[in-house]
Steps between C-alpha positions, in 0.01 A plus 500: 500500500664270779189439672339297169560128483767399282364188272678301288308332212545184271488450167116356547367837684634722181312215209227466747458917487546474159242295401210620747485891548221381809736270683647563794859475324407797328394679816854432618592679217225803569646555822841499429400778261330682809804504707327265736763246446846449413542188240812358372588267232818379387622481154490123501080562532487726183705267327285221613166661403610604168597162382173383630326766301689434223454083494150558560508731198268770656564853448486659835817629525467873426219417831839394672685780406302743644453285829886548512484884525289478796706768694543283818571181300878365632676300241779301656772384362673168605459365830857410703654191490461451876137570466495253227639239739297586742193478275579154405518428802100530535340476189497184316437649148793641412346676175333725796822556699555817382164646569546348854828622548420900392214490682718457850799679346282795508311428773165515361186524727321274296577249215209487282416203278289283288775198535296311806679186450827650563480762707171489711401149542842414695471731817868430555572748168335816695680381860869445383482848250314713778282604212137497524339341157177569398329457132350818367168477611636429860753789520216736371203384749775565778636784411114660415401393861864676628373799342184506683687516819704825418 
């Protein structure tokens, strides 16, 4: 599979797919179960999303246990300290460091979010990580129209 994009997601791409089967979070989620992508999380996502779940008291999260078996679902573990640092170094939120800093520890293709404030409004984010940022509906109308070129 190394010719398939390898897409890291936030926290708001896996409530977003969780709440709207129609979205194009979820069809993030429908191609990583095709094989058409590679997406990777990181521990400190799960985490995040089920303590959302849980403070917004909503039962979706035998939904999120199956979206963890998707067979070409990553789940990352800590990012480095030096990535951390580096991370810091870009992103003023530091709550979404450590998405940032996974994201260009593994080298992702894409990093895919719903956090525009943070991550897409500031162009500087996408320049100084070398990672291209899209929200959901973005990544999938590009990578739809890629698609029609092969």
């Amino acid at each position: 599979m190394p010719d398939t994009p390898r897409v890291f997601l936030d926290t708001s791409v896996l409530i977003a797919a969780l709440f709207s089967s129609k979205g194009a979070s979820a069809e993030i989620l429908k191609l990583a179960r095709a094989e058409k992508i590679q997406v990777f999380i990181s521990q400190y996502v799960i985490d995040e999303t089920c303590r959302t779940l849980r403070l917004k008291g909503i039962q979706l999260l035998p939904v999120f246990d199956r979206i963890l078996k998707i067979k070409t679902l990553n789940v990352l573990l800590n990012p480095s300290k030096k990535q951390i640092s580096l991370a810091k170094l870009i992103l003023k939120d530091l709550k979404d460091v450590p998405i940032l800093a996974l994201a260009m520890q593994e080298k992702a293709d894409y990093l895919i979010t719903l956090d525009r404030k943070d991550f897409i409004d500031d162009p500087q984010v996408s320049r100084k990580s070398k990672l291209k940022i899209l929200t959901p509906g973005a990544f999938v109308k590009f990578f739809r129209k890629e698609c029609r070129k092969k």
